[in-house]
C-alpha positions as CSV (number, residue, x, y, z in Angstrom):
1,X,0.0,0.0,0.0
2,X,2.8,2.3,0.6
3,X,4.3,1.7,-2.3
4,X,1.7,2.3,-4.3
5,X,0.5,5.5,-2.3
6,X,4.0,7.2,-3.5
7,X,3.8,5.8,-6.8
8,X,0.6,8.0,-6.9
9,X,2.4,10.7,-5.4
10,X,5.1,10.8,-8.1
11,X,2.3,10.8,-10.9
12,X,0.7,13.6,-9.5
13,X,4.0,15.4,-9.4
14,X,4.4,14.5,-12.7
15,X,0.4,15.9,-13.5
16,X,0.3,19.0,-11.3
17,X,0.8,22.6,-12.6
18,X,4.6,22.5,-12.5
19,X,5.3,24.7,-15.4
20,X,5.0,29.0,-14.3
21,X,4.7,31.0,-17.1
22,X,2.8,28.7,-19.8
23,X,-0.3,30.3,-19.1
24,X,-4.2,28.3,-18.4
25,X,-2.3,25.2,-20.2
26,X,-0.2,24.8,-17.6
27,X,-1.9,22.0,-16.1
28,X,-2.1,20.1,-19.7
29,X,1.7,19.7,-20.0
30,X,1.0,17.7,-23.0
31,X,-0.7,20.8,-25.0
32,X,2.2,22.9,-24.2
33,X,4.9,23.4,-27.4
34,X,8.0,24.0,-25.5
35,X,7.5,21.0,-23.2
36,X,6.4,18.6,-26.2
37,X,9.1,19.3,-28.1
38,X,11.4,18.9,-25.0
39,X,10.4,15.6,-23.7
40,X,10.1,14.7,-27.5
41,X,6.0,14.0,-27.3
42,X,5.1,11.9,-30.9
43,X,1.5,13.0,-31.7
44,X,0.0,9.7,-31.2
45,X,1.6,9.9,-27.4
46,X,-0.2,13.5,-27.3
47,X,-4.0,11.8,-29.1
48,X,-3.5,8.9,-26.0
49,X,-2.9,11.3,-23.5
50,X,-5.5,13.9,-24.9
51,X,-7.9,10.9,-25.0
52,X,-7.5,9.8,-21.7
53,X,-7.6,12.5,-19.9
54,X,-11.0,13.6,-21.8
55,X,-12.7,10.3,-21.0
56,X,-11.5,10.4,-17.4
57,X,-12.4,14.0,-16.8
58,X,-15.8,13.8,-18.0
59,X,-16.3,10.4,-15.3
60,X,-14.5,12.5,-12.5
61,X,-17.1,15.3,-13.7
62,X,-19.9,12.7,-13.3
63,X,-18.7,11.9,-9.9
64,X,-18.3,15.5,-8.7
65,X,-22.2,16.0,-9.0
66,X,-23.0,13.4,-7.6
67,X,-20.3,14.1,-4.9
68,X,-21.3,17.6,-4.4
69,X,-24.9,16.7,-4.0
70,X,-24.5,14.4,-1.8
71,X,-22.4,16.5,0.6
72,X,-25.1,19.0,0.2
73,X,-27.5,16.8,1.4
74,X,-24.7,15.6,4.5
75,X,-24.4,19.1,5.7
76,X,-28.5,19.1,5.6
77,X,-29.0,16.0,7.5
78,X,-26.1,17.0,10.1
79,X,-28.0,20.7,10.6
80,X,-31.4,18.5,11.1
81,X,-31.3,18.0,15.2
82,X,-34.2,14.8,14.6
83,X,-31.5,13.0,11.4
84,X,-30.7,9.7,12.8
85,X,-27.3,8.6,13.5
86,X,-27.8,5.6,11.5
87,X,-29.2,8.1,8.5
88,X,-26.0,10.1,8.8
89,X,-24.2,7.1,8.6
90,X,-25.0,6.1,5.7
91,X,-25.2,9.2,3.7
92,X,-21.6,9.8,5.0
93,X,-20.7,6.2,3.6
94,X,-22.0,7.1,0.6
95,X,-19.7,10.7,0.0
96,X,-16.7,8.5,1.3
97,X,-17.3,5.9,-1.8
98,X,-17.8,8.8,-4.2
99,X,-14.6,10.7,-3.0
100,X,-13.0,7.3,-3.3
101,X,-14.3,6.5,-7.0
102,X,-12.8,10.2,-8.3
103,X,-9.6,9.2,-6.5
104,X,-9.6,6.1,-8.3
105,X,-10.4,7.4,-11.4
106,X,-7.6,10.0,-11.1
107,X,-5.0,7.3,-10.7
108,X,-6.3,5.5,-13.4
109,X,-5.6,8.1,-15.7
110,X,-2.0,9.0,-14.3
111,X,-1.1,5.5,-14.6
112,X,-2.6,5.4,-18.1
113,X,-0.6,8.5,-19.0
114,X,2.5,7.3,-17.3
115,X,2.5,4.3,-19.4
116,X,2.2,6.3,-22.6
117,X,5.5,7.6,-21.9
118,X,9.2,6.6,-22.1
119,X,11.6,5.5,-19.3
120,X,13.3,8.6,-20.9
121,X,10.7,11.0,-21.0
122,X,9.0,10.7,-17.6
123,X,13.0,11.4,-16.7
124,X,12.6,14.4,-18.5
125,X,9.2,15.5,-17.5
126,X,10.9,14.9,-13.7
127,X,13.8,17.1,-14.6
128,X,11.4,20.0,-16.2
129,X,9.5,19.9,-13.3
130,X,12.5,20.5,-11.0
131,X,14.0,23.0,-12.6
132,X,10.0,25.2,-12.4
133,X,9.6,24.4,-9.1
């Protein structure tokens, strides 16, 4: 579990907006010329990436409404002096799985786009993002 906790870690370091001064697209490393070109992106590496990180984001979407709904109606239940515990319960069970699922989800796609990638460029993408930190 550890293991796999900083693997995560490290793909989210990979993900995160590392690069200053590329603007909105700073987040989509991928979309950005000076890093393509750098790490040496082919554009079927950049259509899988693109691709995957559209078909996740509209699931994490999903989940989000659902998620934010749900919490909605937590924070109602907990305001409601006469909500059973084992009502609250529940309900909280429920916003746990959801945040859970997005988790998931998010992995799955930083996994997906780490094994797009090279040896070599998730080097490089690691050594881009330590010289903008």
């Amino acid at each position: 579990m550890k293991k796999l906790v900083a693997v995560a870690f490290i793909m989210l370091f990979f993900t995160s907006n590392v690069f200053a001064g590329s603007g909105d697209d700073s987040f989509y490393w991928w979309r950005v010329p000076k890093i393509i070109e750098q790490v040496k992106l082919s554009s079927s590496q950049i259509d899988q990436i693109e691709n995957m990180f559209q078909s996740h984001s509209l699931q994490i979407n999903d989940i989000d409404k659902k998620l934010s709904q749900k919490e909605g109606e937590l924070k109602d239940m907990l305001n409601d002096p006469s909500a059973k515990n084992s009502e609250v319960k529940l309900l909280s069970k429920d916003v746990l799985k959801l945040k859970s699922e997005r988790k998931e989800l998010k992995l799955d796609m930083l996994f997906g786009i780490r094994d797009v990638l090279t040896v070599d460029q998730r080097k490089k993408l690691k050594q881009l993002k330590s010289k903008h930190k």
